[in-house]
C-alpha positions as CSV (number, residue, x, y, z in Angstrom):
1,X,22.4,-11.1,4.8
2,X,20.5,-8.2,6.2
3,X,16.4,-8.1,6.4
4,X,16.7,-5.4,3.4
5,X,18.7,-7.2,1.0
6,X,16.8,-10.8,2.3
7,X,13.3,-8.6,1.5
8,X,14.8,-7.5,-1.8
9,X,15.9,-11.7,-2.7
10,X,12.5,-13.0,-1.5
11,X,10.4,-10.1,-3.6
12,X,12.8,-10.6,-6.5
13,X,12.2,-14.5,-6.4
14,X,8.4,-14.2,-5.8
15,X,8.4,-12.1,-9.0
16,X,10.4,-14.3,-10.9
17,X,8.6,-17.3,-10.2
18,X,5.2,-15.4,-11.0
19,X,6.4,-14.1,-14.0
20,X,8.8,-17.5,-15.6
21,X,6.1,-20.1,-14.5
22,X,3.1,-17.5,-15.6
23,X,1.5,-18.0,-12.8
24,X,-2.0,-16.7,-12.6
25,X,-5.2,-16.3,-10.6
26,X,-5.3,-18.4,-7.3
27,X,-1.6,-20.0,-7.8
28,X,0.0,-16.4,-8.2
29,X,-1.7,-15.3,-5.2
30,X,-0.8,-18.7,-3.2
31,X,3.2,-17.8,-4.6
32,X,2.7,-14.5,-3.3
33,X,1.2,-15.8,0.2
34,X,4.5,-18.0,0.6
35,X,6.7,-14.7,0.1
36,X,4.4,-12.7,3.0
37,X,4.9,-15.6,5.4
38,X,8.8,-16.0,4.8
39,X,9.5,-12.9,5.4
40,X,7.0,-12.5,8.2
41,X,9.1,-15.9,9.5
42,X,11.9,-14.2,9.2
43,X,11.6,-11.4,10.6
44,X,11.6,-9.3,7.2
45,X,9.4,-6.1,7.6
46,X,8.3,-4.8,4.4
47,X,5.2,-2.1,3.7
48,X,3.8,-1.0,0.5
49,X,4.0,2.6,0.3
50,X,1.3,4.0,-2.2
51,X,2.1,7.8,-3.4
52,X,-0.7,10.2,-4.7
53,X,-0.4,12.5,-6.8
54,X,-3.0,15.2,-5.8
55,X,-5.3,17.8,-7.8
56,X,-4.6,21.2,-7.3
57,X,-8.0,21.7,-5.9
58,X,-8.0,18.8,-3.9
59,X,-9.0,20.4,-0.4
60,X,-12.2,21.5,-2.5
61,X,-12.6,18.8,-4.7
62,X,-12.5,16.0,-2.3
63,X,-15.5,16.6,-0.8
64,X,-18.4,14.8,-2.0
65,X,-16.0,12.1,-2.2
66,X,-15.0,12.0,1.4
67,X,-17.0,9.8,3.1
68,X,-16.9,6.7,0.7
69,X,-13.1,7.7,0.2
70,X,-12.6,7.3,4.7
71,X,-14.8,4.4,5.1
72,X,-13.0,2.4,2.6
73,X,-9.7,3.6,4.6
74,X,-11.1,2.9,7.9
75,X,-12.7,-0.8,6.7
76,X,-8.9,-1.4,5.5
77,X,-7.5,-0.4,8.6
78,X,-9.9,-2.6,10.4
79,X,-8.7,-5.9,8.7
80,X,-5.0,-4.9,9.4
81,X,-3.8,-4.5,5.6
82,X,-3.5,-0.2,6.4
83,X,-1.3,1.0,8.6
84,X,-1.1,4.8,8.2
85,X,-3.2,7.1,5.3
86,X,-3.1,10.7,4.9
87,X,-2.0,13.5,3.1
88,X,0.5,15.7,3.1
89,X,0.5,19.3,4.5
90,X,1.6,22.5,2.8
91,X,1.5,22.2,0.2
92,X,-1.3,19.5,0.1
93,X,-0.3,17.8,-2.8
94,X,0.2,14.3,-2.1
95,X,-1.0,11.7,0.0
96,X,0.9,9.0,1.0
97,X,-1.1,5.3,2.4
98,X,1.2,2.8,3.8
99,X,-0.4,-1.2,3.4
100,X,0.9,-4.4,4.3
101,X,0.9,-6.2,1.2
102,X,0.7,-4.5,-2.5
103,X,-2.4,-6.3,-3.8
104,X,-4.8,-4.2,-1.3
105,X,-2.8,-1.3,-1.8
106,X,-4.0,-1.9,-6.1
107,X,-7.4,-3.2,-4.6
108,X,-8.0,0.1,-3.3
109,X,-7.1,2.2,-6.1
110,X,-9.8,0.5,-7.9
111,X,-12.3,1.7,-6.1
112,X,-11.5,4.4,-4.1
113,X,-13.7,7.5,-5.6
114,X,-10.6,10.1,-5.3
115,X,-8.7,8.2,-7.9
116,X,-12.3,7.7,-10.2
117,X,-13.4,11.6,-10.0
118,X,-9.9,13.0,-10.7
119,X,-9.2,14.4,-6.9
120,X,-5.7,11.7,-7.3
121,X,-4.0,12.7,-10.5
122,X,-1.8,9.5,-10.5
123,X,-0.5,7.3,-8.0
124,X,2.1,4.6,-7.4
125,X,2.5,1.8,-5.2
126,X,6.1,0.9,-4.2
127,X,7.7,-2.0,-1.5
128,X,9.0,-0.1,1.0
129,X,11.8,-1.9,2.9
130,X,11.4,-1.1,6.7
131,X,15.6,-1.4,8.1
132,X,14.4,0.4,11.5
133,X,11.4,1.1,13.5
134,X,8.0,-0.6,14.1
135,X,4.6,0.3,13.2
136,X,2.0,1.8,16.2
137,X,-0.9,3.6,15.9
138,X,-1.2,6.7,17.7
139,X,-4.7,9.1,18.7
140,X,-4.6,12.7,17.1
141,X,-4.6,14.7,19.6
């Protein structure tokens, strides 16, 4: 079985379990702990990719919002859980943020002020099943 389809069983079972046992609160958290660590085990690269949806404005309108919006970006890239953030160029209408596991990914969207003053129109966070490459982080130049 290759890491993508062994990713897709392990997420698949995590969910299942979640959902048929209705597991909550601290033991949904603890099942989905076990699924990070198996396929971390394994060898089984996985990322969250989470998709903006920008405003049309949003060069303009992202302004008083900046700061707030990079420090909780750079505090998440601190602890590991971001691995790249930005958005995308011409036209600027996305942004896309990759994170480790799907539960910072949501925590973010709940407080980030882009997404609470309208400057992200809609967002969605999706696993994003990594078959080649590895994660580095580079200086802008």
């Amino acid at each position: 079985m290759g890491a993508i389809d062994a990713c897709a069983v392990v997420r698949a079972l995590t969910s299942k379990l979640v959902r048929s046992c209705r597991l909550s609160g601290p033991i949904a958290a603890r099942a989905r702990l076990l699924a990070r660590c198996l396929r971390k085990a394994y060898g089984l690269r996985v990322y969250f990719l989470l998709e903006c949806v920008l405003a049309d404005d949003y060069e303009q309108a992202r302004a008083p919002y900046r700061p707030e919006h990079l420090r909780l970006l750079q505090a998440a890239a601190d602890t590991g859980s971001l691995v790249f953030a930005g958005a995308l160029a011409d036209p600027s209408d996305r942004s896309l943020l990759v994170w480790t596991n799907r539960e910072d990914a949501m925590r973010f969207t709940r407080h980030d002020p882009y997404v609470a003053n309208g400057v992200v129109l809609s967002f969605e966070v999706r696993a994003w099943n990594i078959a080649i490459g590895t994660a580095h982080t580079s200086s802008r130049t």
